[in-house]
N, C-alpha and C positions, 0 to 999 in steps of 0.2 A: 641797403636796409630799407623797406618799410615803411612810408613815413605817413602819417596821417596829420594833417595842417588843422587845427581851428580855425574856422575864417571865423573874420571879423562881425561883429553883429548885424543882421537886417535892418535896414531902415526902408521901408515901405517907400515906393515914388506913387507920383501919378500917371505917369507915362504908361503906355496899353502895353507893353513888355513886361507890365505886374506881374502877371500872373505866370508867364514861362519863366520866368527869372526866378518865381518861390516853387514850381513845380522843378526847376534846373534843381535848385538847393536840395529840397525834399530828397530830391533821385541821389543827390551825392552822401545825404546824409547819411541814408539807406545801404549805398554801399559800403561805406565806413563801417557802418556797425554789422553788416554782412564779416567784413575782411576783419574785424573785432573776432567775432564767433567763430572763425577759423579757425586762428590763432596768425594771419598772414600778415600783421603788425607788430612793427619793432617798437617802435613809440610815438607818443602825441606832441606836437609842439602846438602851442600856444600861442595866444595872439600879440605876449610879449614876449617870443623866442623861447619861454621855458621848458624845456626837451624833459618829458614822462619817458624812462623806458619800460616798455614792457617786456620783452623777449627774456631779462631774467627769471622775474616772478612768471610767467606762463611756463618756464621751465621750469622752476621749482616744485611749479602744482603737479604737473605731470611726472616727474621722477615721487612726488610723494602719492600720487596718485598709481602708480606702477608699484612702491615698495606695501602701499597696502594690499594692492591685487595675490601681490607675492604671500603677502602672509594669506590671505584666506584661501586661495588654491593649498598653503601646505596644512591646512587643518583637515584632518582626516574625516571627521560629518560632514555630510550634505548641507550648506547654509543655503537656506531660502529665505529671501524676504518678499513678504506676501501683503499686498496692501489690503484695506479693508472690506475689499469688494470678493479676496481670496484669489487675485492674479496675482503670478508670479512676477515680481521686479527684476529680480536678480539673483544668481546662483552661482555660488564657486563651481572648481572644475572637478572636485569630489564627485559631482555628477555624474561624469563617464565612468569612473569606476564604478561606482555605487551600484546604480541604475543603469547603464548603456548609453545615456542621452550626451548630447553636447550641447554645452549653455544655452545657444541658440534655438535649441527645439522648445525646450521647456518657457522660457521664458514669454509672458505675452499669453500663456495658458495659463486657467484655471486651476489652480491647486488641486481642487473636490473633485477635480474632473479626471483625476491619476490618481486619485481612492475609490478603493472597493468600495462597493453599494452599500453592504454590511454593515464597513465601520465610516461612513460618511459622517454619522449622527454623532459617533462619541467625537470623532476628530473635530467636527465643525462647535462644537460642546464648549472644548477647551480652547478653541479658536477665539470662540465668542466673548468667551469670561476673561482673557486675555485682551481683547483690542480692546473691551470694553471698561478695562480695568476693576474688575470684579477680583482678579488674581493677578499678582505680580506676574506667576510665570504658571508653565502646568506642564506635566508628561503624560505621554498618553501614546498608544500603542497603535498601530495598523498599517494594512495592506494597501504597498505602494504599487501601480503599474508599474514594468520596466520596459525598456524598448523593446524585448522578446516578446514582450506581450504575455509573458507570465507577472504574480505577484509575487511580493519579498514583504515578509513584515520588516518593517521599521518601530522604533523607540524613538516617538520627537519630544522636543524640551523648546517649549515656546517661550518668547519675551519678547515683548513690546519695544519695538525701537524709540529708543528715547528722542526728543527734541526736533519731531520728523510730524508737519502734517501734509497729509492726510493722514492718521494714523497707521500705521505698519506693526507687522509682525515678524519676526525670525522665526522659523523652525529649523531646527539644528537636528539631521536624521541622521540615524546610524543604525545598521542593520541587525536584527534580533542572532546571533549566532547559533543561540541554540533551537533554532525555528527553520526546517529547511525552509528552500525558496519553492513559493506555492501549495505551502500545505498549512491547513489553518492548528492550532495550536487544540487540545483534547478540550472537551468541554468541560466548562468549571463542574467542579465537585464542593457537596459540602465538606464540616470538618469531619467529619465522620467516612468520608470518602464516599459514598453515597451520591448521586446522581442529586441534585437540587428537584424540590417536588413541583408537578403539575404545575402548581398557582403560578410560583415566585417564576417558575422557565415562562409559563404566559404573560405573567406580569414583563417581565424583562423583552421578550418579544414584540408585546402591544407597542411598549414605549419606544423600543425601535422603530417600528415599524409607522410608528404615527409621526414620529420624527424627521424621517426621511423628507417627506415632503415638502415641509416647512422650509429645507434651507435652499433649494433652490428661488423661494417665494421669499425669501429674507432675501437677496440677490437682487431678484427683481425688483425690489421696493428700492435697492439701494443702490441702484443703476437709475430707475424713473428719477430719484433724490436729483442725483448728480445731473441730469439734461435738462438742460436752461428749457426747455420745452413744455417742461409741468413745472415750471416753477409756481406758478398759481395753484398748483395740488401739492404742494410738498407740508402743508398744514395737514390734510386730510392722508396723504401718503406716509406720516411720520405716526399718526395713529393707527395705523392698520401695521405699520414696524412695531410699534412698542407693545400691539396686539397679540403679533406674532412670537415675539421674543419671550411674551408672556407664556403664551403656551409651548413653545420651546424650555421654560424652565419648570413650566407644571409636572414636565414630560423627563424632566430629567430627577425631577423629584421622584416621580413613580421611578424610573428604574434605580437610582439609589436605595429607594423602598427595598425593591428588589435584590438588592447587594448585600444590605443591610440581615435583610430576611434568609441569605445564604450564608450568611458568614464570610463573606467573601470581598470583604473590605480588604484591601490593598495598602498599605501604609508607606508612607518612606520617609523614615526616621531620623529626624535633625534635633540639633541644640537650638531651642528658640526661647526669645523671650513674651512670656503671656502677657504682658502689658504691652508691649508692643504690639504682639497679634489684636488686643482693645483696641487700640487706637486705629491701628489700620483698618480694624472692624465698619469703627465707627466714621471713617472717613467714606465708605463706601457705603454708605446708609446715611452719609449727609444729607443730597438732597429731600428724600423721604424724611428726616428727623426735621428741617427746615421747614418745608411742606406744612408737615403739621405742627408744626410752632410747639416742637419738643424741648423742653429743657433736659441734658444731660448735666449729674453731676457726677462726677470723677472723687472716686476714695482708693486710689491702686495702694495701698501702705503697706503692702505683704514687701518685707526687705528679702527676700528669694521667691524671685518670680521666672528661672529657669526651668524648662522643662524640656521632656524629648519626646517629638511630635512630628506627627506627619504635619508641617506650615497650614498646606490650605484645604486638609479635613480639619483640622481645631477651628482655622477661619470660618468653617463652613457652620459647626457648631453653635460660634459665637455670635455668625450672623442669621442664624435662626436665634438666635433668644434676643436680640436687640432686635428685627422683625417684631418679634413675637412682642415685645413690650411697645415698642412704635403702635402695633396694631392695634392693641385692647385696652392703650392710654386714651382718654379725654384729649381732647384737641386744646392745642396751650397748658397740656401738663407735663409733668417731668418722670425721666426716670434716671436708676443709680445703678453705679456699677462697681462696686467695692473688692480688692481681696485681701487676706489676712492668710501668715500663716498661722492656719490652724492647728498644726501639729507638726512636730519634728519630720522634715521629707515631705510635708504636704502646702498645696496651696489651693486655697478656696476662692473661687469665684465668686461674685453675689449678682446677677442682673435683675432686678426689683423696680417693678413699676404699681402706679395707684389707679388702677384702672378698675376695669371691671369684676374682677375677682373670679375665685373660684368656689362653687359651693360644697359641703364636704363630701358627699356623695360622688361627685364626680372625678376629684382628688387621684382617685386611684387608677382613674382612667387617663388621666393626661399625656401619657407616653405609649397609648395604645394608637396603632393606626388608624388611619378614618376618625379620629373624636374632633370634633369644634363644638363641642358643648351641646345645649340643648338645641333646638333646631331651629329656633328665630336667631339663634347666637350662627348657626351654621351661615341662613339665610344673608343676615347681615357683614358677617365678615368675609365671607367666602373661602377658597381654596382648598385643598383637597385633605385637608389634616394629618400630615404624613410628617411634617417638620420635624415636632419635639418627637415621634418615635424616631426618625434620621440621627437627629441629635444625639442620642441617648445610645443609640447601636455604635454612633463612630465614635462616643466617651467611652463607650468600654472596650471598644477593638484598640483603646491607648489604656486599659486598665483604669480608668478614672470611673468616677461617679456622677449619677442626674440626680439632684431631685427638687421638688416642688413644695413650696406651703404658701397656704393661704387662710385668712382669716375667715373669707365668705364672700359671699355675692354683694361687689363696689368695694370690695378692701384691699381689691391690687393683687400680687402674688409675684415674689420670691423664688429664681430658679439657681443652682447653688452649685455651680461645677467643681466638683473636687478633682485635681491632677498632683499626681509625684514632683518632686523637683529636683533636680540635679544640680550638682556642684557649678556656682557660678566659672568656675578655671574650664569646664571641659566644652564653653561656648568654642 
């Protein structure tokens, strides 16, 4: 067996042997915890004979570290855990079937670097709002290299690995069936089946295309982060990130515009609760509500707040209208967030803030694309004004309702999402 001794504690001499005597130590200690990290130790004794065994427990770890192995080789998707730089950690043996590869190849590469050019942007999209905890989780579609060197779509389903930093990602892939391998899927059509017009295919294109480049330069900023080397730049290297991410979601705006504008909103239909989607809202718009020394007050009283919803387009909803009241609130004012049911099968939202208001004129523009009011109103608040029309497309691709009222210019303004509600049993 094994055995690793505690010696007895150091007491320093004066004798000129000091210093090989504590370099003698150093070197013995060093190998112990070498022969530790192997696993080439049975146990520790101590200075009073007390015998640590270890050889049990390091067997224990390893058998349960084998019967996990075992379970995720037999899950039939692709598990990848991706840290937040987008290299791969780790991948079951799904792999070789899947894709061609063995653990070993992929591993230590680049995610984005085994996606098509095409869909780098939406994937790294949902990548982002995931590690950054904008969304719990997200699916999202595209073309995976395989070791043939042809592509396969895949269907991945991200989530954040809990209780792990650096932060990390799962995506969980499995291959589109009804999608040969290497052929990209027909171009979206409107409902009409009609080809989508000029604008909305340009619009959708621009924002790809302006996209792409961004995420290798989000990479970059988040590799300089990490090397002790700029650590005196990671002030100024942390704004040029929050710069970028900014217009990485300007960008993602405009093409939702675009989705929006085709009809071609996507849904994946759940039992959720709308007060919970509030609260989660409003957790991810903390810091910004903090920021500006927002007060929220909470009135959720509707006793059926069930609904059937695509999770994180309602989120997405909810969090342009908490945005949208953060923005055009006074600094150190409040805003409310009440619903009621209003009617048998309905539930009403209310997000209502006392800010700057809307004058009556403009009223009927509010959910038009491009409007931020008059043009010093544009000047000072910024962004592209695409939200409340966002909003307002993905409340009705769920059959619900937007709307707006305001008293005038400094009276605040009221925005009122109506949704159906379903039986609380079929959660």
């Amino acid at each position: 067996m094994s055995v690793v001794t505690e010696a007895p504690p150091f007491h320093p001499t004066h004798h000129v042997g000091k210093a090989a005597a504590l370099a003698l130590r150093l070197a013995e200690a060093e190998n112990a915890l070498h022969a530790l990290t192997l696993g080439q130790v049975d146990a520790i004794i101590g200075p009073g004979g007390k015998t640590y065994l270890l050889r049990p427990a390091q067997e224990l770890l390893r058998q349960s570290e084998r019967q996990q192995q075992a379970l995720l080789d037999s899950v039939a998707d692709v598990l990848t855990v991706v840290n937040r730089g987008g290299v791969i950690l780790s991948v079951n043996r799904a792999v070789r079937r899947v894709l061609g590869y063995a653990p070993e190849e992929v591993v230590g590469n680049t995610l984005f670097k085994l996606i098509h050019d095409a869909d780098i942007s939406v994937a790294y999209s949902a990548f982002f709002n995931v590690v950054e905890g904008y969304h719990e989780s997200a699916t999202v579609r595209f073309r995976h290299l395989t070791r043939d060197g042809l592509y396969c779509w895949m269907e991945a389903t991200l989530g954040k690995l809990p209780d792990v930093s650096p932060k990390c990602v799962v995506f969980s892939l499995r291959p589109i069936t009804n999608t040969s391998k290497g052929v990209e899927p027909a171009l979206p059509e409107t409902a009409g089946g009609q080809p989508p017009p000029d604008k909305d295919r340009f619009l959708a294109m621009l924002s790809h295309e302006l996209r792409i480049p961004l995420t290798p330069v989000l990479f970059g900023v988040a590799e300089l982060q990490a090397d002790v080397r700029f650590a005196e730049a990671r002030p100024t290297l942390a704004m040029i990130g929050r710069n970028i991410e900014l217009q990485a979601r300007l960008l993602e705006e405009l093409n939702d515009f675009a989705a929006v504008g085709q009809h071609k909103v996507r849904l994946r239909l759940e039992a959720i609760d709308a007060h919970e989607a509030v609260r989660f809202v409003l957790e991810i718009c903390g810091s910004e509500i903090a920021e500006a020394a927002i007060e929220v007050r909470l009135d959720l009283a509707a006793s059926e707040s069930m609904v059937l919803a695509d999770s994180l387009r309602l989120q997405q909803v909810m969090w342009n209208l908490v945005k949208n009241a953060v923005k055009f609130s006074p600094r150190g004012g409040s805003i409310s967030i009440a619903s009621v049911n209003d009617a048998p099968g309905g539930l009403a939202l209310e997000f209502a803030d006392h800010g700057v208001g809307i004058v009556p004129e403009l009223l009927p523009l509010v959910f038009d694309p491009l409007q931020q009011g008059d043009d010093s109103m544009q000047h000072r608040y910024g962004g592209l004004g695409l939200g409340l029309f966002i909003a307002k497309g993905l409340t009705e691709a769920h059959h619900g309702t937007l709307t707006v009222a305001s008293a005038g210019r400094g009276q605040g303004a009221t925005f009122r999402l109506g949704l159906k509600t379903i039986a609380q049993t079929t959660r």
